[in-house]
C-alpha positions as CSV (number, residue, x, y, z in Angstrom):
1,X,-22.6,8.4,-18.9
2,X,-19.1,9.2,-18.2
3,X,-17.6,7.4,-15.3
4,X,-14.1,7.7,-13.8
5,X,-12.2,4.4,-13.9
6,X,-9.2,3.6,-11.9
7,X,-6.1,1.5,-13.5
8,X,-3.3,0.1,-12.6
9,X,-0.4,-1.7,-14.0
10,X,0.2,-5.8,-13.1
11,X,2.5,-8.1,-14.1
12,X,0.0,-9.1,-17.0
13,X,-1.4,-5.9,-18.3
14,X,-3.9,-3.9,-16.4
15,X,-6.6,-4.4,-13.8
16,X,-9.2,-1.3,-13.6
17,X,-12.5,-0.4,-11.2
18,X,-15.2,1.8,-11.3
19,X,-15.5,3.2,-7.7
20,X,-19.0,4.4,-8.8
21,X,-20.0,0.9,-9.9
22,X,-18.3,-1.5,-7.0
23,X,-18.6,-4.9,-8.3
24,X,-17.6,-3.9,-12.4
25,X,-13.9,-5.0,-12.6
26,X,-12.1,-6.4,-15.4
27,X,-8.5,-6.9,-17.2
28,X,-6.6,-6.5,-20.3
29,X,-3.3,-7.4,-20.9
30,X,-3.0,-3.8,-23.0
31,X,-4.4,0.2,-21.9
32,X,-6.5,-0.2,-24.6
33,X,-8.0,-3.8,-24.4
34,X,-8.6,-2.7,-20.6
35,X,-10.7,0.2,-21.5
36,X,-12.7,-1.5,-23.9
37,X,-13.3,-4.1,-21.4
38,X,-14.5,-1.7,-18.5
39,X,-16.1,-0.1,-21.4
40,X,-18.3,-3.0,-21.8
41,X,-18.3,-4.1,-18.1
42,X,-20.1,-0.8,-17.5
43,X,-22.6,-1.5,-20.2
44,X,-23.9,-5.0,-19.1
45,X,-23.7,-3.4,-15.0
46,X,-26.2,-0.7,-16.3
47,X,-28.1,-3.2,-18.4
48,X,-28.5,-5.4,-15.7
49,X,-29.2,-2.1,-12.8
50,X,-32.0,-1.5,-15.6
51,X,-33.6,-4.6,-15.6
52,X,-33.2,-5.1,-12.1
53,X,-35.7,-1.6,-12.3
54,X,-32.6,0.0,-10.5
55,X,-31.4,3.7,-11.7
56,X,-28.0,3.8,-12.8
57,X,-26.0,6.0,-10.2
58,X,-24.4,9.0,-11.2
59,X,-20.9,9.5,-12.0
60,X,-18.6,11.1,-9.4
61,X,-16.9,14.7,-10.8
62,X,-14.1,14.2,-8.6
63,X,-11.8,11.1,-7.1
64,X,-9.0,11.6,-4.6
65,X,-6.5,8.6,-4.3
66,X,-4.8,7.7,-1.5
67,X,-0.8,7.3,-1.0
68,X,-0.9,3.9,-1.6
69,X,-2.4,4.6,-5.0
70,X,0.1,6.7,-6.8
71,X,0.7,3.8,-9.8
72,X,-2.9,4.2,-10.3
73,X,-4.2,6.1,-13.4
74,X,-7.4,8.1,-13.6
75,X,-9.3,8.1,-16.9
76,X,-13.1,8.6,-17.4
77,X,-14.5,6.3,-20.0
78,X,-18.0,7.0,-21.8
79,X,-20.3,3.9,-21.6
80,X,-24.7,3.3,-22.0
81,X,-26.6,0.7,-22.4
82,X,-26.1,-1.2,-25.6
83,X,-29.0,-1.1,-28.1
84,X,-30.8,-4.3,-28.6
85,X,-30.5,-5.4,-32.5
């Protein structure tokens, strides 16, 4: 699945959210140690919707921001469940 993430710069790297998935947060102090994090936030949220026997929602195809969002970037970022080994 292909959900829209929302990041923003801090004074330590970058915080980012998944508005589709409200409690999967996370941190990196680069762009790309942020996405790989939310990357595998998403993963373990859909893991643990799955065991839970809860479907995974569906992404959102569109997100508005509001004024006080405008440092905020957009991306989408392509996450599943992780295969067990």
């Amino acid at each position: 699945m292909r959900y829209p993430v929302i990041m923003r710069r801090t004074e330590t790297g970058y915080s980012v959210e998944v508005p589709d998935l409200p409690i999967c947060v996370t941190t990196g102090k680069t762009f790309e140690e942020a996405v790989a994090n939310i990357r595998e936030a998403i993963e373990l949220h859909l893991e643990g919707l799955a065991e839970d026997g809860e479907s995974a929602p569906a992404p959102m195809r569109t997100l508005t921001l509001g004024i006080e969002d405008l440092d905020a970037v957009i991306t989408y970022v392509e996450a599943g469940m992780r295969m067990a080994a």
